[in-house]
C-alpha positions in Angstrom: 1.6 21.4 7.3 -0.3 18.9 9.1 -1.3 17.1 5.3 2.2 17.3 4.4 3.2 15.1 7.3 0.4 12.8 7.0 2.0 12.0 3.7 5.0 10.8 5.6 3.7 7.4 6.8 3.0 6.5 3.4 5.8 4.5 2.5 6.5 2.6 -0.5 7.4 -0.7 1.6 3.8 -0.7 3.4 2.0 0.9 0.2 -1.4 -0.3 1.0 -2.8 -0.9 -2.6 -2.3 -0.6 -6.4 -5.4 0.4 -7.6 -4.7 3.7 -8.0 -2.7 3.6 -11.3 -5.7 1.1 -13.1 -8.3 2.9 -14.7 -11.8 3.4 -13.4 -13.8 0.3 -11.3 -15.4 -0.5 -15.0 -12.4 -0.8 -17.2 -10.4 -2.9 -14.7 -11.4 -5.9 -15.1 -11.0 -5.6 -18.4 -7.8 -4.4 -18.7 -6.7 -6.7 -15.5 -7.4 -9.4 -17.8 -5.2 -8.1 -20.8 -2.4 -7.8 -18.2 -0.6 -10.6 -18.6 1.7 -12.1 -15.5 4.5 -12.4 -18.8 4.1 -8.6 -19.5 4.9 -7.9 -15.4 7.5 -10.2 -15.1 9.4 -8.5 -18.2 9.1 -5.3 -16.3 12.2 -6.7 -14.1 14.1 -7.3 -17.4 14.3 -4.3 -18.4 13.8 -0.9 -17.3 12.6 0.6 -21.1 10.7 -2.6 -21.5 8.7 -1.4 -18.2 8.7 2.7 -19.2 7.2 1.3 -23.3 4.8 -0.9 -21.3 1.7 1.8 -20.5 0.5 -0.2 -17.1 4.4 -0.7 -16.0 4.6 3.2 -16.9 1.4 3.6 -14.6 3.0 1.2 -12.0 5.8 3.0 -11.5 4.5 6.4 -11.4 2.7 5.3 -8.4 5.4 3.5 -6.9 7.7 7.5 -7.5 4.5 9.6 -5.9 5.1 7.3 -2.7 8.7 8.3 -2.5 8.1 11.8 -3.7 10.1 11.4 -6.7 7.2 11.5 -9.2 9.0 14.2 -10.8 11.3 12.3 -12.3 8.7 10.4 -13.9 7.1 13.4 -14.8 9.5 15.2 -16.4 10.4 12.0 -18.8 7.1 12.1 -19.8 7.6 15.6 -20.7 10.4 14.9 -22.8 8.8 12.2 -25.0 5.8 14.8 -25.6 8.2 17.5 -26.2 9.8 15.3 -29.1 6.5 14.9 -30.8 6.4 18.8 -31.4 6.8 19.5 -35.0 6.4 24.0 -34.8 9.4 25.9 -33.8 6.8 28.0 -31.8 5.1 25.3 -30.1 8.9 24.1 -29.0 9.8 27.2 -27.5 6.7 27.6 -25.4 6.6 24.0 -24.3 10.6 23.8 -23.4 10.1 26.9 -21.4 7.6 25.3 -19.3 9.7 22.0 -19.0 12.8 24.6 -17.8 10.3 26.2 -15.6 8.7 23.1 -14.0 11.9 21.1 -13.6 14.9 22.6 -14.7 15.5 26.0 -13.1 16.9 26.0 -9.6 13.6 27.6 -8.3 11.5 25.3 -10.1 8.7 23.6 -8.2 9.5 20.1 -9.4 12.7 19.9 -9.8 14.9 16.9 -11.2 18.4 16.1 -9.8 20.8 17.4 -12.7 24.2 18.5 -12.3 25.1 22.2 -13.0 26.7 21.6 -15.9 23.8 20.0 -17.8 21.3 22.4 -16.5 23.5 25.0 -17.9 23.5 23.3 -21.0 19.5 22.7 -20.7 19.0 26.6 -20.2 21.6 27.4 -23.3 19.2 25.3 -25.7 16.2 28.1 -24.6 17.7 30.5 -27.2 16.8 27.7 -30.0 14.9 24.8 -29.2 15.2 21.8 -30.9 13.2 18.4 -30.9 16.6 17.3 -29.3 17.2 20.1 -26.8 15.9 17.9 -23.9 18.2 14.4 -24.8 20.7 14.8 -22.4 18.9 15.8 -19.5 16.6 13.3 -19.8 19.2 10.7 -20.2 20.4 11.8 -17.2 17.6 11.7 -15.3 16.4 8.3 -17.2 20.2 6.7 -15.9 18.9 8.2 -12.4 15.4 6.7 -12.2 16.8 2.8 -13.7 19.6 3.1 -11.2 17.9 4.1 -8.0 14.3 4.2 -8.2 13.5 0.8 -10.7 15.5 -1.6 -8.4 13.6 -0.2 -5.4 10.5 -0.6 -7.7 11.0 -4.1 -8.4 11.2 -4.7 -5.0 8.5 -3.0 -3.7 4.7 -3.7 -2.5 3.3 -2.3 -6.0 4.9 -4.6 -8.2 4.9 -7.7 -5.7 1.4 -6.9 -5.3 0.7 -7.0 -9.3 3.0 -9.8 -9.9 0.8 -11.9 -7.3 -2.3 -10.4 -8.2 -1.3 -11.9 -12.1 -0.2 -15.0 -10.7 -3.5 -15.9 -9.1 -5.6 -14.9 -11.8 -3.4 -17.0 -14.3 -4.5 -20.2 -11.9 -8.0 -19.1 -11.8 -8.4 -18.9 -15.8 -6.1 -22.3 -15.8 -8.3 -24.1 -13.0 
């Protein structure tokens, strides 16, 4: 209980650092450098341009963990994996654990859906499709651009990588 409450002060306004979402101390300055300041600014363009962009994916998955909403994020990511599967067996065991992560009323991680897509969601069990998981995770795509990317775009994270950008731009330029 005491851990869960520490968590609490960790707001996305006074998020302390970004680091977290680049990859380990040796690859970042590599891939720092192949972050371009364009590539963050189109970020605020576009919400898919920031989810197809795999550091503006990372960004904002860290952004969602501090305001315990990762699961939305999560779950997307689900999705797009779950699309990839080709095996009618491989579908059913994979939605199943989708339903049972985020879907189902009890699940641990569960996404905001209405009852009426979540019924829909649990119908498509019976005979999974590649497509079984569109709607929901439409819904929970509108969701995430709607509330959580215009907080994002505001926030510390992506201030702090947009200025981070900007100064190595004029270092490289001086």
């Amino acid at each position: 209980m005491k851990t869960r409450l520490g968590c609490l002060s960790n707001k996305s306004d006074s998020y302390p650092d970004f680091t977290e979402f680049l990859p380990p101390t040796q690859d970042r300055a590599t891939r720092c450098r192949k972050l371009s300041k364009d590539e963050v600014v189109l970020w605020a363009d576009s919400f898919d341009v920031l989810l197809s962009n795999k550091c503006g994916l990372a960004a904002f998955r860290t952004f969602l963990k501090t305001e315990f909403s990762d699961e939305n994020i999560e779950f997307w990511m689900a999705c797009e994996e779950y699309k990839k599967i080709k095996t009618p067996a491989k579908l059913m065991t994979k939605i199943n654990k989708i339903y049972n992560e985020f879907i189902d009323v009890k699940a641990p991680r569960e996404v905001n859906i209405d009852f009426r897509t979540r019924e829909v969601m649990r119908q498509s069990l019976a005979e999974p499709t590649p497509s079984s998981l569109n709607e929901v995770q439409a819904r929970v795509h509108s969701l995430m651009e709607k509330d959580s990317y215009p907080r994002f775009l505001h926030s510390k994270i992506y201030q702090d990588l947009l200025n981070m950008q900007y100064t190595h731009c004029h270092r490289n330029s001086v």
